[in-house]
C-alpha positions in Angstrom: 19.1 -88.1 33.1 16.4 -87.6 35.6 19.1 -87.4 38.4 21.1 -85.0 36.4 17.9 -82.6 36.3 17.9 -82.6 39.6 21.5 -82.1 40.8 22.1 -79.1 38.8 19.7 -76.8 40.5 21.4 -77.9 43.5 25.2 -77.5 42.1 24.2 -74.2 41.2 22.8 -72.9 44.4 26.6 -74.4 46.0 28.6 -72.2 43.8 26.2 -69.5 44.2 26.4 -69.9 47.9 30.2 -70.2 48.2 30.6 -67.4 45.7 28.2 -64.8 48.0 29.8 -65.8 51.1 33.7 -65.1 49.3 32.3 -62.2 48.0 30.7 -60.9 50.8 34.0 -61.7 52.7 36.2 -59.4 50.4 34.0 -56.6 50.9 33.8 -57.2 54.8 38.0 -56.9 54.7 38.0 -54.3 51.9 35.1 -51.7 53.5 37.4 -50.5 56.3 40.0 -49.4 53.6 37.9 -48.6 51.0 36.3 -45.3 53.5 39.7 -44.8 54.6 40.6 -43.6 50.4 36.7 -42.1 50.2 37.6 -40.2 53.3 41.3 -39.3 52.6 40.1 -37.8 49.1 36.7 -36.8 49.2 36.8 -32.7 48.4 33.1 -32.1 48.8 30.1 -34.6 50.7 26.2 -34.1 49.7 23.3 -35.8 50.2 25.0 -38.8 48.5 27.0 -41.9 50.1 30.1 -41.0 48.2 31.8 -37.0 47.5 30.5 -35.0 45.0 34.4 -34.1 44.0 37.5 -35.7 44.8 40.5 -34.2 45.4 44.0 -33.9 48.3 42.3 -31.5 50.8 42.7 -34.2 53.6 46.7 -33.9 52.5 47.1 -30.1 52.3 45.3 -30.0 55.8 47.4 -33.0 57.4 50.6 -31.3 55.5 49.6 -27.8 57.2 48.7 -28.9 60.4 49.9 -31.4 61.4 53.8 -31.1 59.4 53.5 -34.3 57.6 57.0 -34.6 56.4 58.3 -34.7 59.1 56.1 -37.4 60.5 56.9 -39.2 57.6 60.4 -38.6 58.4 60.5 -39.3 61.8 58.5 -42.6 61.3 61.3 -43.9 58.2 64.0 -42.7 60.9 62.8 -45.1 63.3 61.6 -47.9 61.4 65.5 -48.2 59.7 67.0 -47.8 62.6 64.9 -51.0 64.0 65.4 -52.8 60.7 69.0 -52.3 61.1 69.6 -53.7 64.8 67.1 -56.3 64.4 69.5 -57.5 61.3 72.7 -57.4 63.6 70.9 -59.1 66.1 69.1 -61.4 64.1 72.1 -62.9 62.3 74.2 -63.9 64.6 71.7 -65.0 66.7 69.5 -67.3 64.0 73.0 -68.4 63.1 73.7 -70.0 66.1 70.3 -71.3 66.6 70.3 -72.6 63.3 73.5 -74.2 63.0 75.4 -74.5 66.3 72.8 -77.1 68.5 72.4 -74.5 71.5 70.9 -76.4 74.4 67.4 -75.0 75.6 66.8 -73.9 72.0 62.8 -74.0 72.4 63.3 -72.0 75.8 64.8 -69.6 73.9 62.5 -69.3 71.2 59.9 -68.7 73.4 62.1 -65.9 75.7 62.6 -64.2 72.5 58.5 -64.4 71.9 57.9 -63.1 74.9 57.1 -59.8 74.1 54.5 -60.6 71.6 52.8 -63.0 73.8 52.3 -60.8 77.0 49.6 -57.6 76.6 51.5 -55.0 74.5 50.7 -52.2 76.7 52.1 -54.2 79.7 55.2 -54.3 78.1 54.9 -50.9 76.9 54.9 -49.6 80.3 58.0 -51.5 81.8 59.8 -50.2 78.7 58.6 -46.6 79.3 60.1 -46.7 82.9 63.0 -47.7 82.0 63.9 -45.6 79.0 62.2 -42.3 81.5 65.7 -43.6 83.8 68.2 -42.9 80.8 66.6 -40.5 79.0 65.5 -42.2 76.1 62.0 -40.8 75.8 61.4 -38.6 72.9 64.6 -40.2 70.9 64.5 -41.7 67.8 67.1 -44.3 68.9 64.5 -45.0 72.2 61.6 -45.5 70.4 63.3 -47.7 67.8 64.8 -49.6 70.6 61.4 -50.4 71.9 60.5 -51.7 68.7 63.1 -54.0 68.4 61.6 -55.5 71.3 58.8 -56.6 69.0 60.9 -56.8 65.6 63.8 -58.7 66.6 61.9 -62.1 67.2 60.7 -61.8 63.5 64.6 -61.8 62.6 65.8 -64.6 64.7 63.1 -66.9 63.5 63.5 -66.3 60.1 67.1 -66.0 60.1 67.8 -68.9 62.5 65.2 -71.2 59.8 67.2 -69.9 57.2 70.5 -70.6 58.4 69.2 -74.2 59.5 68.3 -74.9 55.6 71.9 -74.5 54.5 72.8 -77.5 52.9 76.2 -78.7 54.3 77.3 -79.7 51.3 78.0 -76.7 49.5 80.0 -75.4 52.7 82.2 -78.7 52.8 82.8 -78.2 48.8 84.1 -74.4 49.6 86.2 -75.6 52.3 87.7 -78.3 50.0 88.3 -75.7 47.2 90.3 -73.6 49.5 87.8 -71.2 50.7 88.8 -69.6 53.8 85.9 -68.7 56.5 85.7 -64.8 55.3 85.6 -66.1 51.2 82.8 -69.1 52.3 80.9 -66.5 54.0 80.6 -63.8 51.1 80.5 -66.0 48.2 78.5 -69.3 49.0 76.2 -68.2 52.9 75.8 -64.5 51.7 73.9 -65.4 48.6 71.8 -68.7 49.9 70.6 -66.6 53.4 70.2 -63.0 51.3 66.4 -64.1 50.7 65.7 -64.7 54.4 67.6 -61.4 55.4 65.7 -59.5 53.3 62.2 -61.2 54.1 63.6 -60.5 58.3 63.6 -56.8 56.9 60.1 -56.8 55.4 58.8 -57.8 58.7 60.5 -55.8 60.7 60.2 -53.0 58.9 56.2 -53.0 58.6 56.0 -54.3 62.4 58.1 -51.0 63.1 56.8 -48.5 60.6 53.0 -49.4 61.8 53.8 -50.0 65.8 51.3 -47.8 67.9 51.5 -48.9 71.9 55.5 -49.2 72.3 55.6 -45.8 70.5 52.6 -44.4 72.3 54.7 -44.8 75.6 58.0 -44.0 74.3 57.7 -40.6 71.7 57.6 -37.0 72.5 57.1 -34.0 70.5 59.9 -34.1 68.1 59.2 -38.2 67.3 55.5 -38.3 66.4 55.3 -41.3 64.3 52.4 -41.8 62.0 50.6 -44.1 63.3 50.4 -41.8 66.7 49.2 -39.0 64.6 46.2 -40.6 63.3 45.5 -41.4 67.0 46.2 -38.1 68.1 44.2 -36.9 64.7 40.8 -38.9 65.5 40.9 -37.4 68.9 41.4 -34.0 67.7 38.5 -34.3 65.0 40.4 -34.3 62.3 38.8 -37.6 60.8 39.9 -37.0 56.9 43.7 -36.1 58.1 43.7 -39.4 60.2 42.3 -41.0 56.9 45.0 -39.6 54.8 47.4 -40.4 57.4 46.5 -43.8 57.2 47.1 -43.9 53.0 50.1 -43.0 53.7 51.3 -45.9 56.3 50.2 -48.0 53.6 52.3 -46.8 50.4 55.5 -47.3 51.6 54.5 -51.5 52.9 53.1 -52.0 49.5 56.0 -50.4 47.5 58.5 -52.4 49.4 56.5 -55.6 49.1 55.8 -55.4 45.3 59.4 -54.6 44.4 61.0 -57.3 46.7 58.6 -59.6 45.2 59.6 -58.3 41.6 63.3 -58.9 42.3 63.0 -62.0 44.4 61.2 -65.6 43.4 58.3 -66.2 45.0 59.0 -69.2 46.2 62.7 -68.0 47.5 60.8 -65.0 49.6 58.2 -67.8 50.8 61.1 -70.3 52.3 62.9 -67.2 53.9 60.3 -67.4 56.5 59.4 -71.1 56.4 58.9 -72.2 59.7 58.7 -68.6 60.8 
C-alpha cells in the first residue's frame, strides 16, 4: 500500500507529461494554419491578438485583384491534366512492373524517383530550358507536363504495388470460365486495382494542385496557379490575400480526401498504396 502511495504521484506526472508534450505538439502543427483562417477572415485588428470582426474582405480583395477564379481555374486545369497522364502512364507502367518480372526493376524505381530525390529547383531549371525550346512556357499542357515529372512516380509505385497484389487465382478462374483478355480486364482487374488508381489520383492530384518550384519556372501570365499567387501575394504585401489564397489550396485536398474516404474502405484506400 505504501508503494502504491508512492507510484501514483509519479504515474500522474507521466501522463501529465506525455499529455503536455502531445498537446503542445498539436498546437505547434496547428498554429501555422490556425493564422492562416485568423488572417484570411479577420475584417477588423485592435489592440487584441485576435480581429475584433470577422468577415471575407481577404476574398473580395484577392477576387478583385488578383482574379481569383481564374487562378482557381487555371490551377484545376493543370492539376487534371497531370492526374490524367500520370494515370496513362502509371498503369501500364505499374502493370508491367508489377506483373511481368522486368529485369533492373529497382534501377527503375529509383530512375523514376529521381526527380524527387535531386534539388527541385535544379530540376526545375533543366525543365524550364527545355520547355523555353518548344514553347511550352506559359501553357497549361507545359506546366502540367512538368508536374508529371514529380506526380508520375506516385502512380507507378502505387499502381505497380497494386497490380503486384492481384491474386492469380481469380485471373486463372476468368480464364477457365471463358473470359477473354478485354472481359478479364473490365470485370475481375478493373474492380480489384480501382482502389489503387484512385489513391495514384489523390496523390497526384495534391502533389500537382500544391507544386510551387516546377510551376515557378514554367507559368506565365495567363497560367498563374495558386500556389504562385500567394508567393507573388506575400511579395506584393498583400499578406491577408496570400492567407485566403492559401484556404483555398486547402478546400479542394480535403473535399476530395473525405469523400474518397466516404466511398472507399479504409483499409482498401490504405493497401492501394502499400509499399508506396
Amino acid at each position: 500500500m505504501r508503494l502504491k502511495h508512492y507510484l501514483i504521484p509519479i504515474l500522474n506526472a507521466k501522463r501529465l507529461l506525455i499529455v503536455s508534450f502531445l498537446l503542445a505538439f498539436v498546437l505547434y502543427m496547428l498554429g501555422p494554419y490556425n493564422m492562416i483562417y485568423i488572417k484570411a477572415f479577420a475584417k477588423l485588428w485592435g489592440p487584441d491578438w485576435l480581429p475584433e470582426s470577422w468577415g471575407l474582405h481577404a476574398f473580395k480583395l484577392g477576387w478583385r485583384i488578383v482574379n481569383i477564379p481564374k487562378i482557381l481555374t487555371n490551377s484545376l486545369v493543370i492539376a487534371a491534366i497531370a492526374v490524367l497522364i500520370s494515370t496513362l502512364i502509371g498503369i501500364p507502367t505499374g502493370w508491367a512492373l508489377g506483373r511481368r518480372g522486368v529485369a533492373g526493376k529497382e534501377f527503375l524505381l529509383s530512375m523514376f524517383l529521381l526527380p524527387r530525390l535531386i534539388p527541385p529547383i535544379a530540376f526545375a531549371l533543366g525543365i524550364a530550358k527545355t520547355f523555353y525550346r518548344i514553347n511550352l512556357i506559359d501553357t497549361h499542357l507545359g506546366v502540367a507536363l512538368a508536374h508529371v515529372a514529380i506526380c508520375a512516380p506516385y502512380g507507378i509505385l502505387i499502381l505497380s504495388t497494386t497490380f503486384e497484389s492481384l491474386d492469380e487465382r481469380l485471373l486463372e478462374a476468368a480464364r477457365v470460365c471463358g473470359a477473354n483478355s478485354r472481359k478479364t480486364f473490365f470485370y475481375v482487374i478493373l474492380p480489384l486495382i480501382l482502389p489503387g488508381i484512385l489513391s495514384s489520383m489523390i496523390f497526384t492530384f495534391t502533389s500537382s494542385y500544391s507544386e510551387f518550384t516546377l510551376t515557378l519556372m514554367t507559368y506565365g501570365p495567363h497560367t498563374v496557379t495558386l500556389p504562385v499567387q500567394a508567393y507573388l501575394s506575400i511579395g506584393d504585401g498583400f499578406l491577408d490575400v496570400a492567407s485566403a489564397i492559401s484556404v483555398i489550396l486547402f478546400i479542394p485536398s480535403l473535399f476530395i480526401l473525405l469523400v474518397l474516404q466516404k466511398w472507399l474502405r479504409p483499409e482498401r484506400l490504405v493497401g492501394g498504396i502499400k509499399g508506396a
